[in-house]
DRENKEGU-145114 format. One line per 4 residues: number of its first residue (from 1); for each residue x negated, y, z of N, C-alpha, C, O. Coordinates in steps of 0.1 Angstrom, whole numbers, padded with zeros to 4 digits. Last residue first. Layout:
<atoms>
NUM> X,Y,Z,X,Y,Z,X,Y,Z,X,Y,Z ~ ...
</atoms>
This chain:
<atoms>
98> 0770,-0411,-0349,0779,-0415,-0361,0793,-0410,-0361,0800,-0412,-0371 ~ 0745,-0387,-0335,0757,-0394,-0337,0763,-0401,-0350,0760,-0396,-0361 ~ 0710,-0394,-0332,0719,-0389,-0337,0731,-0394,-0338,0731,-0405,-0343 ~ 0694,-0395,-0299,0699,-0400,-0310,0710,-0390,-0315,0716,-0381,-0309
94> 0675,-0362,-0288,0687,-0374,-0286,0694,-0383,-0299,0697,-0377,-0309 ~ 0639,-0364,-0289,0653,-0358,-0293,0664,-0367,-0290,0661,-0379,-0289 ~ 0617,-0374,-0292,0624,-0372,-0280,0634,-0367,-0280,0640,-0365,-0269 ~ 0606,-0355,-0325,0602,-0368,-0312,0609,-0366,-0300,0608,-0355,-0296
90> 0636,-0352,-0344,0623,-0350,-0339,0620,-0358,-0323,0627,-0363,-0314 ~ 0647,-0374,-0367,0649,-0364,-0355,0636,-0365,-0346,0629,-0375,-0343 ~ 0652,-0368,-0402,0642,-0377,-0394,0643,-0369,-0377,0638,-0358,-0376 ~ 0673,-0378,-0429,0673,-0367,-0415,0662,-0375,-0404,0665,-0386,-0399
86> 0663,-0379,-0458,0665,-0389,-0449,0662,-0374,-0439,0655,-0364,-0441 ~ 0672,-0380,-0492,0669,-0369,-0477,0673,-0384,-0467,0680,-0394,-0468 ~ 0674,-0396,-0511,0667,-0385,-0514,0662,-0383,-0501,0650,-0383,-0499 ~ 0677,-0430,-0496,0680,-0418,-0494,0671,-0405,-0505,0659,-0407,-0504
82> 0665,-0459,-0510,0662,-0449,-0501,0667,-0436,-0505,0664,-0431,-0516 ~ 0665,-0492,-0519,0671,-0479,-0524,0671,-0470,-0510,0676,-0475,-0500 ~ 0640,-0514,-0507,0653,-0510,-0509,0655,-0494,-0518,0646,-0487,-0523 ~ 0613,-0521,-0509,0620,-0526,-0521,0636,-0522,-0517,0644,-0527,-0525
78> 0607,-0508,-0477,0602,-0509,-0490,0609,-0522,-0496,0611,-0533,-0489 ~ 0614,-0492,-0454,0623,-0493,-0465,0614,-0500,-0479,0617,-0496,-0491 ~ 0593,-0497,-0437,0607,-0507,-0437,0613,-0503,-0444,0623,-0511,-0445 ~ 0572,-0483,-0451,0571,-0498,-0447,0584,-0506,-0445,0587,-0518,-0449
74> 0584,-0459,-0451,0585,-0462,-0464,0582,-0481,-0465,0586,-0489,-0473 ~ 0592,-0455,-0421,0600,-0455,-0432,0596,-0460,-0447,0605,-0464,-0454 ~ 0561,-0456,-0415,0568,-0467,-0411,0581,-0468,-0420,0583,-0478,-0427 ~ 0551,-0430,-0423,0546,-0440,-0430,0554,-0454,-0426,0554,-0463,-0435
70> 0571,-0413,-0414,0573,-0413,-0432,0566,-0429,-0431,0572,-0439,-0435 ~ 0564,-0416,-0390,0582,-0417,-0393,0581,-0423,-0409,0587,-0432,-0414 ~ 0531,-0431,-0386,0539,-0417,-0387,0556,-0420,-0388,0558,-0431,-0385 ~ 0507,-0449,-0370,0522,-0448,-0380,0534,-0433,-0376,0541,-0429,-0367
66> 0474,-0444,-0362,0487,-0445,-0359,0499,-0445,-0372,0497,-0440,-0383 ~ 0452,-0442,-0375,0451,-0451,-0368,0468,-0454,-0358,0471,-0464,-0351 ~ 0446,-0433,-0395,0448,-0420,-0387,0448,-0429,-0374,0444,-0425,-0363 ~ 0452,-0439,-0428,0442,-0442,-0418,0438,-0433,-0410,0429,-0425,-0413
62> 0474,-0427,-0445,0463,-0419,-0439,0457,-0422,-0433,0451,-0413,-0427 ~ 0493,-0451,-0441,0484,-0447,-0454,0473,-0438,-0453,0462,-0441,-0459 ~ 0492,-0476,-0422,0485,-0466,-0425,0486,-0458,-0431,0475,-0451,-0429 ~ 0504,-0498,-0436,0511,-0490,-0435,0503,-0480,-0433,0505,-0471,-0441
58> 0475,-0514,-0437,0485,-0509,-0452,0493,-0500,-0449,0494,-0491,-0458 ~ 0470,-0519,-0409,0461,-0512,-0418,0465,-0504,-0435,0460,-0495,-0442 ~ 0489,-0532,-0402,0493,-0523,-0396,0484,-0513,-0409,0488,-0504,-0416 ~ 0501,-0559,-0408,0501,-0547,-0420,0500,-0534,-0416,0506,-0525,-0422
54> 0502,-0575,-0383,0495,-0581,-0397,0497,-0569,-0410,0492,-0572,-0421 ~ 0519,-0556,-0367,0504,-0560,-0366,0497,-0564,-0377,0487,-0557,-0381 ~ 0546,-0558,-0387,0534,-0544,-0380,0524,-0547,-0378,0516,-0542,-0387 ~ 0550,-0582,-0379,0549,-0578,-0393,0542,-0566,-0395,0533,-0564,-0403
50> 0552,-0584,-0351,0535,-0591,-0360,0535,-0587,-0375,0525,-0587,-0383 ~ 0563,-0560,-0331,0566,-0569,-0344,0552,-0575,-0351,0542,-0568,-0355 ~ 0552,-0554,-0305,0565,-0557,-0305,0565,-0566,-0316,0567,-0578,-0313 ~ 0527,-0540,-0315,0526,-0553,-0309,0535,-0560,-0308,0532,-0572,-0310
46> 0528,-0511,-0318,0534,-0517,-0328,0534,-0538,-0327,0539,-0546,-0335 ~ 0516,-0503,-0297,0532,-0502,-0297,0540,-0513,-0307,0550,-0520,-0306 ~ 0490,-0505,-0303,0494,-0513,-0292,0512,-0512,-0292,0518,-0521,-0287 ~ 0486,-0489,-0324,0484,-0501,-0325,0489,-0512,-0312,0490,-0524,-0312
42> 0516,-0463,-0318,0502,-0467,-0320,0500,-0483,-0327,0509,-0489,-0334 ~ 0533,-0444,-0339,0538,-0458,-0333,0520,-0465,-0337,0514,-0468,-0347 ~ 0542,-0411,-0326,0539,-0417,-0338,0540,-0433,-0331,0546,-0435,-0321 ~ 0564,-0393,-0314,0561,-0391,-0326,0552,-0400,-0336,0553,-0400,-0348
38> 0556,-0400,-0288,0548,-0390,-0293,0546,-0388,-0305,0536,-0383,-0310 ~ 0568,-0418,-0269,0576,-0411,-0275,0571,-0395,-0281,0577,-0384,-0280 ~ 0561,-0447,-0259,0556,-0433,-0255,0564,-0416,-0258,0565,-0406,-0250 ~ 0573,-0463,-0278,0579,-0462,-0264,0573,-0450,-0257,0580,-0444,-0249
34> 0587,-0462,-0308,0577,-0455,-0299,0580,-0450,-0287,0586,-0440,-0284 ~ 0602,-0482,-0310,0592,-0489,-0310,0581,-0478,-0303,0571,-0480,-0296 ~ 0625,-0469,-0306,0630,-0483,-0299,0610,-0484,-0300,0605,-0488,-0290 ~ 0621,-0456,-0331,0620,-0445,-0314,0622,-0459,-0304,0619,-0456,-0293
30> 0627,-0468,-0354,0616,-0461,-0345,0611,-0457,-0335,0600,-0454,-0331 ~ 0642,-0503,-0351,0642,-0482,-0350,0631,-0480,-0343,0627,-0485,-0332 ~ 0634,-0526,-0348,0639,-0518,-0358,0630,-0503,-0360,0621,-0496,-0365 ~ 0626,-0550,-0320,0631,-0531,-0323,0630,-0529,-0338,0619,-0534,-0340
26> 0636,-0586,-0322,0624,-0572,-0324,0639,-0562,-0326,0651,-0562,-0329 ~ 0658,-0598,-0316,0658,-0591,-0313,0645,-0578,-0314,0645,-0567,-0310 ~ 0652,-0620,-0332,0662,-0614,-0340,0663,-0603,-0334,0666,-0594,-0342 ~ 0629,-0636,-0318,0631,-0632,-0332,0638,-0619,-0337,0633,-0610,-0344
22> 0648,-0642,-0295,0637,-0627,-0296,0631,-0626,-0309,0628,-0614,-0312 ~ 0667,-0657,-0299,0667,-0645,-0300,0657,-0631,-0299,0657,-0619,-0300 ~ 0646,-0680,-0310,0654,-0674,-0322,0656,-0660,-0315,0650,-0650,-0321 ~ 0637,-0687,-0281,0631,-0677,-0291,0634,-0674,-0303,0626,-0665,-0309
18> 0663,-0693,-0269,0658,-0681,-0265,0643,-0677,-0276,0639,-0665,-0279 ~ 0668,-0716,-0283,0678,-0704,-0284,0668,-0691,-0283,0665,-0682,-0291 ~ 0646,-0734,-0274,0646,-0726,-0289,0657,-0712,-0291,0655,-0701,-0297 ~ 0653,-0735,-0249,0642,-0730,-0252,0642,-0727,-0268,0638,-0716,-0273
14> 0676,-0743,-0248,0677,-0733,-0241,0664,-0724,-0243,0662,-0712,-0241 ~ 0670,-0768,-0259,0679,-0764,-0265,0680,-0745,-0258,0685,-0736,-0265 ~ 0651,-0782,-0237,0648,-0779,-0249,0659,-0767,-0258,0654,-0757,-0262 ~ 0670,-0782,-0217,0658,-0774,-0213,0651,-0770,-0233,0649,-0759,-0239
10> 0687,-0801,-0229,0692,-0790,-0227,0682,-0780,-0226,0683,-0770,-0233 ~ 0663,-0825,-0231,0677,-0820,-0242,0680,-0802,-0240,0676,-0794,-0248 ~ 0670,-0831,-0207,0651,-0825,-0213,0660,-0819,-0225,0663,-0807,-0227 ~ 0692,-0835,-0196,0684,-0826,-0189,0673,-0819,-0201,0670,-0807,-0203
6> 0689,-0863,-0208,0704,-0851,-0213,0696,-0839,-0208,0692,-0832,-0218 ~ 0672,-0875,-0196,0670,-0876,-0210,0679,-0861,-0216,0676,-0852,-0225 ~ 0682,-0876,-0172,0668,-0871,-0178,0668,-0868,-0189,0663,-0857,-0193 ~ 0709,-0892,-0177,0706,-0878,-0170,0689,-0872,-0171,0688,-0860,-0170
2> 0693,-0914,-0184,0701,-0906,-0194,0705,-0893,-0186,0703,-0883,-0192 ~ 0681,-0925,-0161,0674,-0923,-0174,0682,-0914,-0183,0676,-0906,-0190
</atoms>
């Protein structure tokens, strides 16, 4: 009974870990979300994060039906302090170094 009990414990404990980290692990970066890599981040790309899904229509701003660099940039930078220039690399390009 306590070898079961310890067992269901662990199974449990291995199961929340693992969806904290896929929490933590959504993509960020743009190019991580546009997996096609056509410059923009469809409605199906944007599936990765629900905060996308549930605002996909607001980030829009040009209702074009995709997210642009600017339109997703200003969605994840919103209420931070943003760059004058932000260097945006073009679609398929190699990251940029630090």
């Amino acid at each position: 009974m306590y070898q079961k009990a310890s067992l269901l414990l662990l199974l449990l404990g291995l199961s929340l870990s693992g969806a904290l980290y896929a929490q933590d692990s959504e993509p960020v970066i743009f190019e991580d979300i546009d997996t096609d890599h056509d410059g923009a981040i469809s409605r199906e790309e944007a599936r990765v994060r629900m905060d996308l899904v549930n605002n996909f229509s607001e980030i829009d701003s040009n209702n074009n039906g995709t997210l642009s660099v600017d339109e997703y940039t200003a969605y994840h930078n919103k209420g931070h302090l943003v760059p004058e220039e932000v260097e945006i690399p073009e679609p398929g390009a190699a990251p940029l170094g630090k």
